[in-house]
N, C-alpha and C positions, 0 to 999 in steps of 0.2 A: 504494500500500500504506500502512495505518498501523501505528505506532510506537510505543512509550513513551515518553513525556516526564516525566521529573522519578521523585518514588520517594514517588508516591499510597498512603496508607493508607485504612483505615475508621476513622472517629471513633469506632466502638465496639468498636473494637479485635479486628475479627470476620474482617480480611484476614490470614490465615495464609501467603499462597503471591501473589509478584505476580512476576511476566516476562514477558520480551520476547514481544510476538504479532503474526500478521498478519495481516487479511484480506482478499482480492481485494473491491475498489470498481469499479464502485458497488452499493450497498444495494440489495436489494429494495424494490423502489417501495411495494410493497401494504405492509411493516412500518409500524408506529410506533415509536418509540423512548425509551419512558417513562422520566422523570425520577422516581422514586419519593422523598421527604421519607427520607433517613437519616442520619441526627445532620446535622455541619455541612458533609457535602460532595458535592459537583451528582455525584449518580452519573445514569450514563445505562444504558437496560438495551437491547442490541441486539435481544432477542426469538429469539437463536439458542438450537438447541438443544447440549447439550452432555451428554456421559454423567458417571455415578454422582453424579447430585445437586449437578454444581457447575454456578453459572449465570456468565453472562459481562459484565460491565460496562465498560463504556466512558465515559470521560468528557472531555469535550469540552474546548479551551480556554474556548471562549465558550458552552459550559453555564451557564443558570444555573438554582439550586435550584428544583423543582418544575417546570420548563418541560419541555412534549413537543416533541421534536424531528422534523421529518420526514425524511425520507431523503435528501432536495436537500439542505438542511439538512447532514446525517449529511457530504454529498459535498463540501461545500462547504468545511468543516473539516479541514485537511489535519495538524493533529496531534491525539490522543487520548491516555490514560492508561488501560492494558488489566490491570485488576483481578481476580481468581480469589476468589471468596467463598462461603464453606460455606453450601450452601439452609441449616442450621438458622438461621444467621443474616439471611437476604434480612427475616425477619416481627420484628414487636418481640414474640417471644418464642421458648420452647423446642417446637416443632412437636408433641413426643410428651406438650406438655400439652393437646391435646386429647382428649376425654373421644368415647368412644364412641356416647351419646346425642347430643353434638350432630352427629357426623359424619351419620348416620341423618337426623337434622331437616334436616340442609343436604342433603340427597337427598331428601326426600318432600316439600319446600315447593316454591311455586309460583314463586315468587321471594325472593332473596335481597340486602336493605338492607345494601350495605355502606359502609363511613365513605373508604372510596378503594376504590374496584373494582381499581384496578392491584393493589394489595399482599392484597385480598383474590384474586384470582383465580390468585396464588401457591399460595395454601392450597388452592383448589380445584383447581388444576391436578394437586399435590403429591396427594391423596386420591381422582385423579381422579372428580371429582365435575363435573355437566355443568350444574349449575343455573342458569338467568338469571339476572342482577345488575342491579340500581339502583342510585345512588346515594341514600347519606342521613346531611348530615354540619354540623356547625355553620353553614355558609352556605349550606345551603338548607333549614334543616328550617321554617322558616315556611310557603314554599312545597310543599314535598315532603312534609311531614308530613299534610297535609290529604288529598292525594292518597293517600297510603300505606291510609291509616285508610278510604276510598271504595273503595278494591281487597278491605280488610279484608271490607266491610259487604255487596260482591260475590259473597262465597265464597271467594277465595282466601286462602294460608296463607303469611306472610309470614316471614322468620328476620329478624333484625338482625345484623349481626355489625360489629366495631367492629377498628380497628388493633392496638390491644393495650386488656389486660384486661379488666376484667366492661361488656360494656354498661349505661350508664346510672349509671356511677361515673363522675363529672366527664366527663361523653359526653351528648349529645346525644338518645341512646336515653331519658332521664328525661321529656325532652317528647312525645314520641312514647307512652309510658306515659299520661301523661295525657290525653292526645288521645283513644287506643283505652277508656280508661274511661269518659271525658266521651258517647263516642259509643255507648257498651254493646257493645265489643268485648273479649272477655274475652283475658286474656294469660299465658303461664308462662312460667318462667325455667330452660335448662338453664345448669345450675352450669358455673364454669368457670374458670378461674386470676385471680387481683385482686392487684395488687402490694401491696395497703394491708395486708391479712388475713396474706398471705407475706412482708413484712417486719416485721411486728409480731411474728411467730414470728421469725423468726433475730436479733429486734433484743435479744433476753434483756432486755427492757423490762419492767413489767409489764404482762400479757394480761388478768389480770381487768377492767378498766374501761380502755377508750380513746374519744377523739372523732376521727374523721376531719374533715379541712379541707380537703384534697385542693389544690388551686392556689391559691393568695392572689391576688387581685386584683392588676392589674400595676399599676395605679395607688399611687404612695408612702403618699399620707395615707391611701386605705382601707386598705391593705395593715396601716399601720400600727395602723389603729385595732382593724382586727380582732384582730393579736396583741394589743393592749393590755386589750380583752376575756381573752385565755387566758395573761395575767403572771400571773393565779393559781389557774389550771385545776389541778386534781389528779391528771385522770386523763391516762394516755400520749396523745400527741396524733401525728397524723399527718399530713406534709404531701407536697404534690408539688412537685417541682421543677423548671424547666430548667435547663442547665447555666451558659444566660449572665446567667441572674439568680441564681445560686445563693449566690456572696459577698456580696452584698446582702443578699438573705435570711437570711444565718448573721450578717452586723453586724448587725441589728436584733434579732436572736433576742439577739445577745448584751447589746445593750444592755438590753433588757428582761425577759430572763428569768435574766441572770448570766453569764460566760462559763464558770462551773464548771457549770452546767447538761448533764445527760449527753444523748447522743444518740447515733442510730446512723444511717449515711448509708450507704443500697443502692444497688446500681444492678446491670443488667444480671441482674435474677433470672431463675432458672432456667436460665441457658445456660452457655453454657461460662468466661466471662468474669468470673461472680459476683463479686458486691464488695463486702463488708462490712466497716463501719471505727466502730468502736466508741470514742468518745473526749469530750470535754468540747464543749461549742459553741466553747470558746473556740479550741481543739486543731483542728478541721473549721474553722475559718476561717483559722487560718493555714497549716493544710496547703493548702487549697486556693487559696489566697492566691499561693502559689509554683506549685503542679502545680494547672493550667487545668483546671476539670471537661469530661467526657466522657457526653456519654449524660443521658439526664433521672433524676432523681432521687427515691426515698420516704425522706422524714427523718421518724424516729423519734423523739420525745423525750419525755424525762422531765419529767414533773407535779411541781407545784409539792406538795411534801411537807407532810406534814400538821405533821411536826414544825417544818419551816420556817416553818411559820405563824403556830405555838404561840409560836415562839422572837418573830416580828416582834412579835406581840402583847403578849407579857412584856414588847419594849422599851419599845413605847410604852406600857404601864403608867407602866411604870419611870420616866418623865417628870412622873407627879404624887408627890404623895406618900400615904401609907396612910391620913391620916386625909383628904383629897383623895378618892383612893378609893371609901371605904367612904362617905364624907358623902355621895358621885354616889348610888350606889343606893340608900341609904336617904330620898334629895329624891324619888327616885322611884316612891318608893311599900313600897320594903322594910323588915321589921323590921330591926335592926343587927345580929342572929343571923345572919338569910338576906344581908346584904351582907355581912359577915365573911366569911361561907363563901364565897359568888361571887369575891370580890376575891384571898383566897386563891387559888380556880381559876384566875383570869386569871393570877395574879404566878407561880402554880407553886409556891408553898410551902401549908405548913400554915394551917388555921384558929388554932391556937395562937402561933405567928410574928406571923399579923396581930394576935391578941390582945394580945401583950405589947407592941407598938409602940404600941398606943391606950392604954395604959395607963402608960405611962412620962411 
């Protein structure tokens, strides 16, 4: 029989209910016993069924992340850790954000490209929906992509569907876009939840003008060069995060953007767990500094202001002097009317102001 050992949570904080279980060994030979990717710990999924929507997880001593176990395997492992987790939680999102149209398209297409068949075959299961799956995911879309686009050209009618949000936002599904055009295969999008668009709304940031950035490069110097590019971006800027690079992330945000720079740090949208933390960069780096993040992350942050600009500008006026100044743009071609006026703009005062400095 196995047991619980120790007192296993979910890193996304989605394990409500955990005790003692048992079940007669050994495993059904014919399972498998999928390790599905969930935040930082080796869950294993036994494949049993269980009623009102709760599935059954097990996790192994000598689990480790991502690995399929087989059932010798399974027997050979004489302690487990016996997990209860609410289905809305098993997908990285909220189930009942899917949309109507796309349920319809995952039923009338021929096949269905998903980025992990396991945790898609959740949602297919969930909707019963009986559609065949492929694989189609960062390490193999060289290979697989080609293929996909040859099935395309066939006649058949292919879905995409990705782990969590929009296919083709920091997804693999963008190359495969290109591929289907390049070949004169025409493509549409049904709409469908994007963490970037859903934390821009709850980040009380401003919405009129943003840039997404989505993942910064794990490498330091591109990483950094890229923020060095948007130290003076104006519009809200959006980023993605993991949880184990995330204080790195917020010290370089702080060194280069200020640590009074506002932000807002999501995670877990739309489910039960939601987490919105509204505070300075400098404030998210030492919160998180003490309390380890959980779960990946959309940082929100605020654009470098116009008035902030105005002000840096005025300093570095501030460093010649006005008749300094007004002499620069008049060498360059201005009458000393139009460099009066300019020199005024830059410094923030009156045309008058500059005038009586020149004149004293």
């Amino acid at each position: 029989m196995l047991r619980r050992v120790g007192e296993t949570v979910d890193s996304k904080d989605a394990v409500v209910k955990i005790k003692d279980a048992s079940f007669p060994t050994p495993f059904v030979s014919a399972l498998e016993y999928n390790s599905p990717v969930h935040g930082n710990w080796n869950i294993v999924h036994t494949g049993m069924q269980v009623p009102e929507s709760i599935q059954i997880y097990v996790c192994a001593d000598n689990c480790m992340r991502g690995v399929v176990l087989t059932a010798a395997e399974m027997n050979a492992a004489d302690r487990f850790s016996f997990v209860l987790v609410e289905e809305q939680n098993l997908l990285n999102g909220n189930l009942e954000d899917i949309t109507l149209r796309v349920l319809k398209l995952m039923e009338r297409v021929d096949v269905i490209a998903a980025e992990d068949t396991r945790n898609t075959l959740k949602l297919l299961n969930h909707f019963e929906i009986k559609t065949p799956m492929t694989s189609y995911h960062e390490h193999n879309k060289v290979t697989k992509g080609p293929v996909l686009v040859e099935r395309l050209l066939a006649g058949e009618s292919i879905a995409l569907v990705t782990d969590a949000g929009m296919p083709g936002i920091s997804d693999p599904g963008a190359d495969l876009v290109k591929l289907c055009y390049a070949a004169g295969v025409p493509v549409t999008v049904a709409p469908g939840a994007s963490a970037a668009v859903v934390a821009l709304v709850l980040s009380g940031m401003d919405t009129r003008r943003f840039v997404f950035e989505g993942f910064l490069p794990p490498d330091k110097k591109e990483r950094r060069a890229i923020l060095k590019t948007l130290e003076r971006e104006h519009r809200t800027m959006i980023f993605y995060e993991a949880p184990h690079r995330l204080t790195d992330t917020l010290t370089e945000l702080a060194e280069l953007f200020g640590e009074s720079r506002e932000m807002a740090a999501v995670r877990e949208l739309t489910k039960k767990f939601e987490e919105v933390r509204r505070a300075t960069i400098g404030e998210h780096l030492r919160y998180f500094s003490e309390n380890p993040p959980k779960g990946e992350f959309v940082l929100v942050c605020e654009g470098f202001s116009l008035e902030a600009q105005r002000q840096a500008e005025r300093e570095g006026w501030e460093s010649i002097s006005v008749e300094e100044h007004v002499a620069k743009y008049v060498a360059e071609g201005m009458s000393e009317k139009d460099a009066m006026k300019q020199a005024a703009k830059d410094r923030g005062v009156s045309k008058r102001e500059i005038y009586q400095v020149l004149k004293q």
